[in-house]
C-alpha positions as CSV (number, residue, x, y, z in Angstrom):
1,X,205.0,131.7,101.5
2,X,203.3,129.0,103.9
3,X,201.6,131.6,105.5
4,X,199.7,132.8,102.1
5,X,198.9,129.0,101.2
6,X,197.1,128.4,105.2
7,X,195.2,131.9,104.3
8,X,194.1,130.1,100.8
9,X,192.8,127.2,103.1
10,X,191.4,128.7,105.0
11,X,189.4,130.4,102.0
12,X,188.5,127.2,100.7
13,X,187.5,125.9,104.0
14,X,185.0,128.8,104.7
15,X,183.8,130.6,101.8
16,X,184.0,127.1,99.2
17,X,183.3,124.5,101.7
18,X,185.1,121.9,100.4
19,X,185.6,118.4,101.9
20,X,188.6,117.6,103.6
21,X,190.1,115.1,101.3
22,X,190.1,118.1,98.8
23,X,191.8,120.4,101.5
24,X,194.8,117.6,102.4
25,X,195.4,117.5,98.6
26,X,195.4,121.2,97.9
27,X,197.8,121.1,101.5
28,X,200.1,118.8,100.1
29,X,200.1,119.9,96.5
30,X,201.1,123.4,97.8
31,X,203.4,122.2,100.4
32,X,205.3,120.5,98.0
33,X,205.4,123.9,95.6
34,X,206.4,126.2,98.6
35,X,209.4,123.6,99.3
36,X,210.4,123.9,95.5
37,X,210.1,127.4,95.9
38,X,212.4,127.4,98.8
39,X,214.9,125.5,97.0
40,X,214.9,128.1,94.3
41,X,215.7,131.2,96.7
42,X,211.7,132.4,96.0
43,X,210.6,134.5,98.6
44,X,207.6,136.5,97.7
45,X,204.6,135.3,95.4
46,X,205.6,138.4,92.6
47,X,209.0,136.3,92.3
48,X,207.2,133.8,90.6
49,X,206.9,133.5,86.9
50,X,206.0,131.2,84.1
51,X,209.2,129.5,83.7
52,X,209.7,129.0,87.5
53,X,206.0,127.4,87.2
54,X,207.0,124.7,84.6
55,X,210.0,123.9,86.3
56,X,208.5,122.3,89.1
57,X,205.6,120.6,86.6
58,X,208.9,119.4,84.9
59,X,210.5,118.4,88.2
60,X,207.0,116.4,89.0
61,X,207.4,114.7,86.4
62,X,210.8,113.8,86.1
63,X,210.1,111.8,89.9
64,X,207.3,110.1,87.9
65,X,204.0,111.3,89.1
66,X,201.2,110.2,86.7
67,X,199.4,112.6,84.7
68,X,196.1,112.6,86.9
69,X,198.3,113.9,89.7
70,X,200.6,116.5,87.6
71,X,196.9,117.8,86.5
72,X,195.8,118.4,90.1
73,X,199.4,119.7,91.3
74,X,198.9,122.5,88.4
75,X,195.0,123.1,89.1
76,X,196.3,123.6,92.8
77,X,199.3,126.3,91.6
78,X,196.9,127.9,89.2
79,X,193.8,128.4,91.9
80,X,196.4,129.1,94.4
81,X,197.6,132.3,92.2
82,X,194.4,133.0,91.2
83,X,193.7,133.7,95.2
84,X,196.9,135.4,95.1
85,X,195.3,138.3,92.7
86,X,191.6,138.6,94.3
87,X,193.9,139.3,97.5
88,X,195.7,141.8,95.2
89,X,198.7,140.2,97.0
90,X,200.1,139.8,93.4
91,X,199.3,141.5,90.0
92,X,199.1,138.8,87.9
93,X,198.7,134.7,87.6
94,X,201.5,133.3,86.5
95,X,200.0,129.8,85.9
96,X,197.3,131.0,84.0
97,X,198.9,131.1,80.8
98,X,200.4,127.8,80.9
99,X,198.3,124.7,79.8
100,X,197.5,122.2,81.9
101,X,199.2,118.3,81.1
102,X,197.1,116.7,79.4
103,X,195.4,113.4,80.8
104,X,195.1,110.8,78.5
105,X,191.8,108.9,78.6
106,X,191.4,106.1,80.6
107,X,188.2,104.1,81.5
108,X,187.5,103.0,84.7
109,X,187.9,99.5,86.2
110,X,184.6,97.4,86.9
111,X,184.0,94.2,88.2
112,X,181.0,91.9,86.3
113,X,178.2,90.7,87.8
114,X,179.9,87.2,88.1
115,X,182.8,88.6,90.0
116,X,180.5,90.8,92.0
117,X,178.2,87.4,92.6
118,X,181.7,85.7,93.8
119,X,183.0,88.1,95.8
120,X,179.1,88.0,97.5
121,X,179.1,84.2,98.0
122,X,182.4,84.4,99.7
123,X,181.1,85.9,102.9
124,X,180.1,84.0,105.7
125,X,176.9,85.4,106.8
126,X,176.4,83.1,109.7
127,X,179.0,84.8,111.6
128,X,178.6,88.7,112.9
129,X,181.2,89.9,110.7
130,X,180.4,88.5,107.6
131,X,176.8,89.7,108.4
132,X,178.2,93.2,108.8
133,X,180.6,93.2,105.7
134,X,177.9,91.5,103.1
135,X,175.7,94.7,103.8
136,X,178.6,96.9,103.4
137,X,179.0,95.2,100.4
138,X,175.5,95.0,99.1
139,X,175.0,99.1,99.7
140,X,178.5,99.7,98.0
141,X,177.7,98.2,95.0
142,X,173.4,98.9,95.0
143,X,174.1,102.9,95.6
144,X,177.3,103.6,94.1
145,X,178.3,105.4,97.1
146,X,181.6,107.0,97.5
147,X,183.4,105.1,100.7
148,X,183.7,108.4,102.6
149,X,180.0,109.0,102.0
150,X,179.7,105.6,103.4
151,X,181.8,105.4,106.6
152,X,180.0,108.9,107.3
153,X,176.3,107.3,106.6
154,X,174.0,107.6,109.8
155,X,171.3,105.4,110.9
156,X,169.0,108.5,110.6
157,X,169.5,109.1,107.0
158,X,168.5,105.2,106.4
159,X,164.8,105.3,105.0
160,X,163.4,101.1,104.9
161,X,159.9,103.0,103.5
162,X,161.4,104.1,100.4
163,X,164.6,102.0,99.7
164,X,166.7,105.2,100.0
165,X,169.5,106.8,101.7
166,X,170.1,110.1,101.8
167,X,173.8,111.1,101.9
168,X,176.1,114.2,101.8
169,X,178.8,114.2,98.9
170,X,181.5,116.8,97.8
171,X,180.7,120.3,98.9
172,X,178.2,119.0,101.2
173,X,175.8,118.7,98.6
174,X,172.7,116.0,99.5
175,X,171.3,113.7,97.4
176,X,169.0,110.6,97.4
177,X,170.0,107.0,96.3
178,X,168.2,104.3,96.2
179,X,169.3,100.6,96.7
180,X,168.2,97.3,95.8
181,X,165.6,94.6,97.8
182,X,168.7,92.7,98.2
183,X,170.9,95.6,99.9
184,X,167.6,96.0,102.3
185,X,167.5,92.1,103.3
186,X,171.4,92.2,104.0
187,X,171.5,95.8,105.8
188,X,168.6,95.3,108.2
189,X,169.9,91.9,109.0
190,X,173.2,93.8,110.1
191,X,171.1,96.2,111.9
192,X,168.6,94.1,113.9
193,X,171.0,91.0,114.6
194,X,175.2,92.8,114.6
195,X,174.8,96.6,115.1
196,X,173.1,95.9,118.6
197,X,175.7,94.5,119.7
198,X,178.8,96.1,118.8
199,X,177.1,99.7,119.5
200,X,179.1,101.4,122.4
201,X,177.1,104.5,123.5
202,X,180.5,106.8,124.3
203,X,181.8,105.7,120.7
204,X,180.1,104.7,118.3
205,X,177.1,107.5,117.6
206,X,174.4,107.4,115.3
207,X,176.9,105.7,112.3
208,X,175.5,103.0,110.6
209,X,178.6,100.8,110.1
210,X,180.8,100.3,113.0
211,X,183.7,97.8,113.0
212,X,184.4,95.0,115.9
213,X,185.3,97.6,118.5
214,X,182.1,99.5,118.4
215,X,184.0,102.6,116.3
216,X,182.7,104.1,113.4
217,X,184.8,101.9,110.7
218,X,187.1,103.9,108.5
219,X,187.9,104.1,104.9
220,X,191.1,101.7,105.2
221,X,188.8,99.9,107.3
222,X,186.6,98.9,104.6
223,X,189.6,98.7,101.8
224,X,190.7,95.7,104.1
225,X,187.8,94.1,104.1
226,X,186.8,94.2,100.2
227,X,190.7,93.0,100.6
228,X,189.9,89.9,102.1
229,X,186.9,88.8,99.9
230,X,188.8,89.8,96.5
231,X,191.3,87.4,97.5
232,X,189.1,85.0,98.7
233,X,186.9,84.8,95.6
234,X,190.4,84.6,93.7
235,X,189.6,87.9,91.4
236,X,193.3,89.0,90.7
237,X,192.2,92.7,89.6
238,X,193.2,95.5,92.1
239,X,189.2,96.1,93.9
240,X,188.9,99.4,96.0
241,X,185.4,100.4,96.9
242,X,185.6,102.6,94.2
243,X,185.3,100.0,91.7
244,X,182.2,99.2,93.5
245,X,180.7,102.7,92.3
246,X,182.2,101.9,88.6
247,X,180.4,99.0,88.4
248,X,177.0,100.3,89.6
249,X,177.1,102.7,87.2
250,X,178.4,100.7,84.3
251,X,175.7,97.6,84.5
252,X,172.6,100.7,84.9
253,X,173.6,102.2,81.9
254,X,174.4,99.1,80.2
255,X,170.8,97.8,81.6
256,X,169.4,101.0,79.5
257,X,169.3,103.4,82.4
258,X,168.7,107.1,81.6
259,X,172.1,109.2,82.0
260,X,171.0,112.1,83.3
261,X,169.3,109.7,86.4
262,X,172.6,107.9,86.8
263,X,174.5,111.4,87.2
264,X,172.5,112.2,90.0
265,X,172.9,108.9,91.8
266,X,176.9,109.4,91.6
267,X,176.3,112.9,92.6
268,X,178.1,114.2,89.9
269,X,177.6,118.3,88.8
270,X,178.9,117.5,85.6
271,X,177.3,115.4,83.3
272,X,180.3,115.0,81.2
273,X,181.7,112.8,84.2
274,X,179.4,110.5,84.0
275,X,179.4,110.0,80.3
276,X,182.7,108.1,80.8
277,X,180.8,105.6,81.7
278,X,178.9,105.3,78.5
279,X,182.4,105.3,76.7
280,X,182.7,102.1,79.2
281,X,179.6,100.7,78.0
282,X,180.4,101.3,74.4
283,X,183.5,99.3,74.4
284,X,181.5,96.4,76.0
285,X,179.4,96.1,73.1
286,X,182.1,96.0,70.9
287,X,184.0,93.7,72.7
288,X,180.3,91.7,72.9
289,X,179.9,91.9,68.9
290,X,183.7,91.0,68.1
291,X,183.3,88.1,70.5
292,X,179.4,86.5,68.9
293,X,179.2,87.7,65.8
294,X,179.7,85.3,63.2
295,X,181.0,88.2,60.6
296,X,183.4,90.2,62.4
């Protein structure tokens, strides 16, 4: 069976071009199944049927994977089978009469603009590294870019004319993002006065951020150092970059920012993704009129 699920990579990886974050979760998700499978004396994909599907959901969720992740492990199965029947490997989908778990709905975390102004006046920008980390800051939370579009951000695609960056998302698509007269101050500070000297010409190519050793920095890289500040600026909620994106998104909408502007920003294809972020914006004026008004 591991042999079928590398062909369906390699499907994804060529004709769907998908990222390869998306191809190490469709690897483990179907890793996991093919084990299961194993386990269950299931040799051949037209062995498979509905009930041995939702056994291993039920075994997923019996070791206590959260709903978001039961939802991808059955997406995975059903495009997996799905793959299985254009390759007229098997006859029919098994999975695609079963329903997928249902998520409940869940809003995303955000930081306010006096956390974010704490976190800010944490750094110590009279050193090289604080330097480097406020602009990584500053561009996290002015574009709202995802931290593996960020790591991946090359000096090239850095345009000081216009205030934009122009980045590549999921499925390689490109889009332009602005950022603030702030972000600009702090990031061409790191260029002209850190990047100089850090740059190693064998290692570090045209990447924007590097870390202290003149690599391109990673993802965990920049975790740690959001890490550091959150702590520092004695915010006890959990901070990934990612919150950094919630947050740009949330205060533009909440400042009156058109939706369908915002969606492309995120780099979202759907713009029911991004609406989630009105729900967000919604509860805050509740929360605002429960909290001032003298008649609630």
């Amino acid at each position: 069976m591991q042999h079928l699920v590398q062909d369906f990579i390699n499907y994804l990886t060529i004709e769907r071009n998908l990222s390869g974050n998306t191809l190490d979760a469709y690897r483990n998700d179907l890793g996991r199944y093919c084990q299961f499978l194993q386990e269950e004396g299931i040799k051949r994909p037209d062995q498979i049927d509905i009930k041995v599907i939702q056994k291993f959901i039920n075994t997923l969720t019996d070791i206590g994977l959260v709903a978001s992740s039961l939802s991808r492990n059955f997406s995975s199965i059903r495009s997996f089978h799905r793959f299985l029947m254009g390759e007229n490997i098997v006859q029919t989908n098994p999975a695609e009469l079963l329903q997928s778990p249902r998520i409940p709905a869940r809003l995303p975390k955000i930081l306010d603009l006096n956390e974010i102004e704490a976190i800010m006046d944490t750094i110590d920008v009279n050193t090289n590294k604080g330097i480097r980390d406020r602009a990584i800051i500053e561009m996290l939370y002015s574009t709202g870019v995802r931290v593996s579009e960020l790591t991946t951000l090359e000096m090239n695609n850095v345009f000081f004319q216009h205030n934009v960056i122009r980045v590549l998302g999921k499925g390689s698509k490109e889009r332009i993002i602005p950022f603030g007269d702030r972000a600009r101050k702090y990031l061409k500070n790191y260029i002209s006065a850190v990047r100089s000297l850090l740059l190693r010409s064998t290692k570090s190519g045209d990447i924007l951020f590097l870390n202290m050793r003149g690599t391109p920095l990673s993802r965990m890289g920049v975790w740690k150092i959001i890490q550091q500040y959150v702590k520092l600026a004695g915010i006890r909620k959990q901070v990934s970059p990612h919150v950094f994106r919630h947050s740009f998104a949330t205060h533009l909408l909440e400042g009156g920012a058109n939706l369908r502007a915002v969606q492309e920003m995120l780099g979202h294809s759907d713009i029911a993704t991004t609406q989630i972020y009105t729900h967000l914006d919604r509860e805050y004026l509740i929360e605002q009129h429960r909290t001032f008004h003298p008649r609630w």
